[in-house]
C-alpha positions in Angstrom: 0.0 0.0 0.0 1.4 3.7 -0.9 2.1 6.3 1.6 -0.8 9.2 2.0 -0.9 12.6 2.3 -3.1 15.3 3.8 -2.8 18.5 1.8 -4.3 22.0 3.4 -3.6 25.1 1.7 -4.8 28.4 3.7 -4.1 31.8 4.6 -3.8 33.4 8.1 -5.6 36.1 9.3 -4.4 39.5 8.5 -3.7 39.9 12.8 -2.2 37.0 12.8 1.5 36.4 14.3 3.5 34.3 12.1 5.7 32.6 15.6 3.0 33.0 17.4 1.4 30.3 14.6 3.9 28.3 14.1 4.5 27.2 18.0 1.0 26.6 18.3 1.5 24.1 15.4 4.6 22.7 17.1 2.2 22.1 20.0 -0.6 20.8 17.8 2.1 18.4 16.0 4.2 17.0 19.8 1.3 16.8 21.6 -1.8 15.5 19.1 -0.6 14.9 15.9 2.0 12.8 15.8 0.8 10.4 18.3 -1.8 9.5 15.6 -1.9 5.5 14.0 0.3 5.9 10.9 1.8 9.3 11.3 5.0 10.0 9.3 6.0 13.8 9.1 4.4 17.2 8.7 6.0 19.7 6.5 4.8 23.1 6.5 5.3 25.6 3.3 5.0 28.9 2.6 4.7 31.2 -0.4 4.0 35.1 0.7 0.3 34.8 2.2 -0.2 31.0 1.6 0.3 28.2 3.5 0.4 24.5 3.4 0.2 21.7 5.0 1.6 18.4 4.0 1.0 15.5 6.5 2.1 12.0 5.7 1.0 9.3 6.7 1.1 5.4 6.3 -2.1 4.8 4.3 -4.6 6.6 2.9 -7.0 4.5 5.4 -4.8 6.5 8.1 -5.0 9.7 6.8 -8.5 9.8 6.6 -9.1 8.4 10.2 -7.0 11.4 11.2 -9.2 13.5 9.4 -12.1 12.1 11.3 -10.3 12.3 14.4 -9.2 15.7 14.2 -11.6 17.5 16.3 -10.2 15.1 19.4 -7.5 17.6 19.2 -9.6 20.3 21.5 -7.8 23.1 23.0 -4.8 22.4 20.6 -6.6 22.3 17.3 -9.2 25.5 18.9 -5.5 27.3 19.4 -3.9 26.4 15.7 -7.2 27.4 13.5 -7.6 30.5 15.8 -4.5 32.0 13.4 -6.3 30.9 10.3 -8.5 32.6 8.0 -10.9 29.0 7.7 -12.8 30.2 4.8 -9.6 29.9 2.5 -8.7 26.5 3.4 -8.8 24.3 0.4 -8.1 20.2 1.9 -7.2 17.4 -0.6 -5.8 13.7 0.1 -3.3 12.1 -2.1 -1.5 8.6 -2.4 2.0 9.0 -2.8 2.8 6.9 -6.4 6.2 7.2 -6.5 9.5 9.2 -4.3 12.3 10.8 -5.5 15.3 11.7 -3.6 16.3 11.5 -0.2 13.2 11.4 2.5 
């Protein structure tokens, strides 16, 4: 079975702080997210005002039960989405065909 990824692209809100973000989603990842069945990384990217998200997993079975799962997150997940603007995420899945490179 191939690898699978969950794929969020967003924006923050304009009064958003940018470290302020990103330690909530250091908390959100140590704390919640990668203790989840099949977790393998989360890569976070940035081009000027957009964001994504990248989270691998095992399979695409995994992936989605994280989905599922995610409000089991709580206070974490309520202290992550409070940065972003929630009305430009965009969420896809994808199976990972083939890897190039070093992982």
């Amino acid at each position: 079975m191939s690898k699978a990824v969950f794929y969020c692209s967003f924006k923050l809100k304009k009064e958003a702080s940018v470290p302020d973000f990103l330690l909530a989603a250091e908390k959100l990842n140590n704390e919640y997210i990668s203790k989840q069945e099949g977790y393998i990384s989360w890569k976070q990217l940035r081009d000027d005002e957009t964001w994504v998200d990248i989270i691998t997993f095992e399979t695409m079975e995994t992936v989605k039960k994280f989905e599922s799962d995610s409000g089991n997150a709580g206070e974490l997940a309520k202290q992550f989405y409070s940065y972003i603007n929630c009305n430009s995420c965009k969420v896809n899945y994808y199976s990972i065909e083939r890897s190039y490179g070093k992982s």
